[in-house]
Steps between C-alpha positions, in 0.01 A plus 500: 500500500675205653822661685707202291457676135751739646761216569409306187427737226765806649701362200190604251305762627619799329365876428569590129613837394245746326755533244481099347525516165220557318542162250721241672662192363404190568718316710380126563219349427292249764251247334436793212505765697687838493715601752660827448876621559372761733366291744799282548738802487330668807516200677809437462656822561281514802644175665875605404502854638757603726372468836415057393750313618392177299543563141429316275695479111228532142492156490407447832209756494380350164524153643277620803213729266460232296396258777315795663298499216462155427324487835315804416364294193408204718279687694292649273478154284329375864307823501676638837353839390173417481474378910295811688755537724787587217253767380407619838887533581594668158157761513649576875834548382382709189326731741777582737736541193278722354434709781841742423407514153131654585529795739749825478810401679622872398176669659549231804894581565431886467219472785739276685724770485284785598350278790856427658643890405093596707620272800815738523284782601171598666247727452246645790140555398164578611208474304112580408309177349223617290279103489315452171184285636527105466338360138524885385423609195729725211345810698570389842813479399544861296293638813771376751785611276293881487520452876833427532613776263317770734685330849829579277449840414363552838828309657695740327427795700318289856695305749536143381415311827206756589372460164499134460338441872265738350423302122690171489333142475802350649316308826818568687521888428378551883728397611821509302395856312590320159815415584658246343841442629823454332456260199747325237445259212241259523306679843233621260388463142680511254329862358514644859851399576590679157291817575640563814889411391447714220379784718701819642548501898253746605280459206149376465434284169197478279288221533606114432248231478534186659308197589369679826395857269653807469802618744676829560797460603724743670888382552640689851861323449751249368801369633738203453366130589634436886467142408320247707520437925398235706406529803276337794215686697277489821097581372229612721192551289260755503390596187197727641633870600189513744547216729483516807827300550672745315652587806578187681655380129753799503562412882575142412728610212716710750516304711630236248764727332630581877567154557728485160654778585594348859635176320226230451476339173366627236416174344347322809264838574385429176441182501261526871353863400505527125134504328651425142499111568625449169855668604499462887572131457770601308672746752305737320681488171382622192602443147695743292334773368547830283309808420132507487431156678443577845247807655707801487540573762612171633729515151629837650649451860628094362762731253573721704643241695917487459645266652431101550339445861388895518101515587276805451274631757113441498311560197178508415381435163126432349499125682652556828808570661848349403871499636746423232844346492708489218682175437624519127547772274592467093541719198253448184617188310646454191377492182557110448370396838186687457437453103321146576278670787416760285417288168239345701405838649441631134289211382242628827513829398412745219836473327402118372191685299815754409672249334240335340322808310851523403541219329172492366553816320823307343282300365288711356733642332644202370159346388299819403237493735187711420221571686142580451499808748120461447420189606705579804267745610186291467671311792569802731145614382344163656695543753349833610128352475586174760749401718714211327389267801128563382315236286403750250870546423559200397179440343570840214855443517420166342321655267803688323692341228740803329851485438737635788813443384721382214835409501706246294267290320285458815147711580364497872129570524285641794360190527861344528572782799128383644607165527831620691382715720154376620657228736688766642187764585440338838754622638455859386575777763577887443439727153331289273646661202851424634351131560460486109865714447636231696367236314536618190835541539573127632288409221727667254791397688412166546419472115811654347727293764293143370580558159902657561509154676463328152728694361798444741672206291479747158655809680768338712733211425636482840104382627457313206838301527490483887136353443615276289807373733221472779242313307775186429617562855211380613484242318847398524413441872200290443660271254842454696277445805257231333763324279810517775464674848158345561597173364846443680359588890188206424661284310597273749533202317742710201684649843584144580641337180675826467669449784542132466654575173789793632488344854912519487449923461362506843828300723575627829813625656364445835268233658173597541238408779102465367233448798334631769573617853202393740453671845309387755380666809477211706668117537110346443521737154833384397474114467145552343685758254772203413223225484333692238831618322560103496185377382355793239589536149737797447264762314279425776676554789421842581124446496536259758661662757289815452182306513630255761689707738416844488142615618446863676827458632816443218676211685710438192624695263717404176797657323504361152819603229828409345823608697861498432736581791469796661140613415295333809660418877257195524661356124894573598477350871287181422578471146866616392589442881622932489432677825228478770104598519300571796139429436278800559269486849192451317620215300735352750498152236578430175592274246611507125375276202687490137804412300818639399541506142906534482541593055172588346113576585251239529239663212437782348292621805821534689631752251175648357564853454838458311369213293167708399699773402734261299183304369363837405817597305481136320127572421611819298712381314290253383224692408712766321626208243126437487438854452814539195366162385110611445498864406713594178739833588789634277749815583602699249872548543510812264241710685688317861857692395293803508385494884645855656665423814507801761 
């Protein structure tokens, strides 16, 4: 939306209440049409608030709506709306606005909340992965969960980290013996991180699915968030335990930490003997981190750190060796200065789909949806005899035509869901009959949302009205643009009659200088400079003593403007005879070329930008008594006593 609407149409733009009466009066009428009293009254109330400082009286406001509108009227008798780039603007606009009318801001605010009250404290895990296989079927998946449901019972009375070296599918469980690591909001997903916060210290919980399989998790502690550190390291790598250089590495690590305890800088080591290259250019700084971002043990010895400057000793960690030294330490964040961070969090994580089953079950409420449970389960069926990525898939899904759904006065088909989800099969991965789930529920999602779009404008004013202030926003723009802004910058020929015309509005108090200032590097440059200054036509001085004069090397170079004293040195000591000027060592020579016009500018060109915006102001009001003159409009004064003022 051009940034000017704001400016321009501030004085318009206006959200109504939900509680507009339900049959309004009619207020004016424009060239037949109805404006009511609501619309006006919200606009005006708006634009005399407390916190405006220019008010304006009733009959000012009216004075202004009515030639709001008038222009409103203009531009649809030229068709403004019909241009693709009105509609392209208003369909954009309509689709941002809608946006907070077509999720669950309650659902969205409440997982806010839990997220931020999650990032207070932190939960230790470990945990058994039980993997259903990739493109599994409905009894891969029950077998995994049967699986999983033995490793519980089994964890129950076993130790965790023997046991889950022993079963788990985790590819890391050799070395890390399932654990996990201290975890808050937004480390895992979504149905993990709830598991595991929901979960008793010292307790092992029954099995949660996620998009990896089945997990047990076990929770070994919680404690209050320590915040985030940041802090710069020195990085040998050697992320194989049998290497030979094992050795030599932790050698070359002592040796390193010896020479930071003796005094060298911490900072320079890293930079000659750091492996992370990313960070050893940088002193071997690292960004801020928190909880569950770094390797643990790393993550362990950086906050345990206390104080700025303070540097652990040699640790070794999956990758290699560090030595850490903390530079900055700070407590969690607040609420506010995370909530943006973690909006865009959520809409990467599980608690988007959260928000969106709930407000599709609003709506199904609200518009009775039914479902063929039976038709359903043809799809999962299918689904069990090929993989959705297979040929034959698509080939019987194509074939089925039943009812899924109802809702409203709409019915979606499995033939409408085919022609949904087949463009998305290729890129099918995991349990096919959560593949379909998945789809499905976009499908249903995507179909309720659709038709609660249309429906936006019935079940709240405030859209509908603040539509309708857009839409002639819009076009208020485009025909001020075309029939004054537009006009009054290229009209040069109106510009200069104009000022012809009010040429005593635009006197001076002080003399004014027009011309240019020509330097020249050398004498040779100089007398060529005032030969062609001499001999060339004004507008085409410039051009000649680029073309002429300057080659690879700028021998001349021109200052071109209109001075009064005390804006340029060159102007006051050659001109208005004020002070001195030393030329500059590059430009040793100059001259000036112009005139001194003592009262008044020469044309319009002198004074452009005030006499466009006075031209423009002219223009206006000429085109409003063109406006009042073509379009019929009557107030009625009744209904006008009636505005309530707030």
């Amino acid at each position: 939306m051009k940034k000017v609407i704001a400016s321009i149409f501030g004085l318009f733009l206006t959200i109504a209440s939900a509680s507009a009466q339900q049959s309004d009066s009619t207020l004016m009428k424009i060239n037949g049409k109805d404006v009511p009293l609501s619309e006006f009254e919200y606009i005006y109330n708006k634009n005399n608030s407390s916190n405006v400082l220019d008010k304006k009286t009733l009959d000012e406001y009216v004075d202004l709506f009515v030639n709001f509108k008038l222009k409103v009227e203009e531009a649809l008798t030229q068709r403004l709306d019909t241009a693709q780039s009105f509609k392209s603007e208003l369909s954009l606009y309509r689709s941002q606005l809608a946006e907070q009318y077509l999720t669950d801001s309650e659902k969205s605010n409440s997982l806010l909340q839990e997220a931020y009250d999650r990032k207070k404290e932190e939960v230790e895990v470990r945990h058994i992965l039980v993997k259903i296989p990739d493109t599994g079927t409905a009894t891969d998946t029950l077998t995994a969960y049967n699986k999983a449901l033995g490793i519980y019972k089994r964890a129950q009375k076993e130790d965790f980290e023997k046991l889950a070296r022993e079963v788990s599918d985790d590819q890391h469980v050799t070395q890390t013996g399932g654990y996990v690591g201290w975890i808050n909001s937004f480390r895992t997903p979504y149905t993990f991180e709830n598991t595991a916060f929901n979960a008793a210290v010292g307790t092992v919980a029954k099995p949660v699915r996620t998009f990896l399989g089945y997990h047990i998790i076990q929770v070994l502690n919680r404690r209050p968030s320590p915040g985030e550190v940041r802090v710069a390291h020195i990085f040998l790598l050697n992320n194989d335990p049998n290497s030979p250089k094992k050795e030599l590495l932790k050698s070359k690590i002592d040796s390193l930490y010896q020479r930071i305890v003796a005094g060298d800088d911490f900072g320079e080591l890293a930079k000659k003997y750091s492996e992370d290259q990313g960070s050893a250019r940088q002193n071997g700084e690292l960004t801020w981190f928190g909880s569950g971002q770094m390797i643990p043990e790393f993550e362990k010895a950086a906050f345990a750190l206390k104080n700025p400057g303070d540097y652990s000793k040699p640790i070794q960690t999956s990758v290699g060796w560090h030595i850490i030294k903390l530079l900055e330490k700070k407590p969690l964040a607040t609420f506010d200065e995370l909530k943006l961070t973690m909006e865009e969090q959520m809409k990467q994580n599980e608690r988007s789909q959260q928000i969106k089953n709930s407000f599709t079950n609003k709506l199904k409420k609200e518009y009775s949806y039914l479902q063929n449970d039976a038709a359903m389960t043809e799809l999962y069926s299918l689904a069990g005899k090929y993989a959705p990525n297979d040929s034959l898939f698509a080939v019987e899904l194509k074939k089925m035509d039943k009812p899924l759904f109802y809702f409203a006065d709409k019915t979606c088909t499995q033939k409408d869901f085919a022609d949904y989800m087949l463009p998305a099969v290729t890129s099918f991965r995991g349990i096919r009959s959560d593949f379909v789930k998945d789809q499905l529920n976009s499908y249903i999602n995507n179909q309720l949302t659709a038709y609660e779009q249309t429906q936006l404008d019935r079940k709240y004013p405030e859209f509908r009205y603040l539509m309708k202030e857009y839409h002639d926003g819009i076009l208020l723009f485009d025909i001020s643009n075309k029939e004054v802004w537009e006009k009054a910058s290229k009209d040069t020929e109106g510009l200069s009659k104009y000022f012809e015309t009010n040429k005593t509005n635009y006197t001076w108090q002080k003399p004014h200088y027009k011309g240019r200032i020509i330097y020249c590097k050398d004498i040779p440059t100089l007398k060529a400079a005032k030969l062609i200054v001499k001999r060339a036509a004004n507008d085409s001085i410039d051009k000649y003593l680029n073309k002429r004069l300057n080659d690879s090397i700028q021998y001349v170079k021109v200052e071109k403007g209109m001075w009064v004293e005390g804006e340029n040195k060159v102007i006051d000591a050659n001109i208005f005879k004020k002070g001195d000027y030393t030329p500059a060592k590059e430009y040793p020579f100059y001259f000036v070329s112009g005139k001194i016009m003592a009262t008044q500018p020469e044309d319009y060109t002198d004074v452009r930008g005030i006499v466009t915006t006075d031209y423009q102001d002219y223009l206006e009001k000429e085109w409003i008594k063109t406006l009042r003159e073509k379009y019929p409009y009557s107030i009625d004064e009744k209904v006008l006593k009636t505005v309530k003022k707030n």
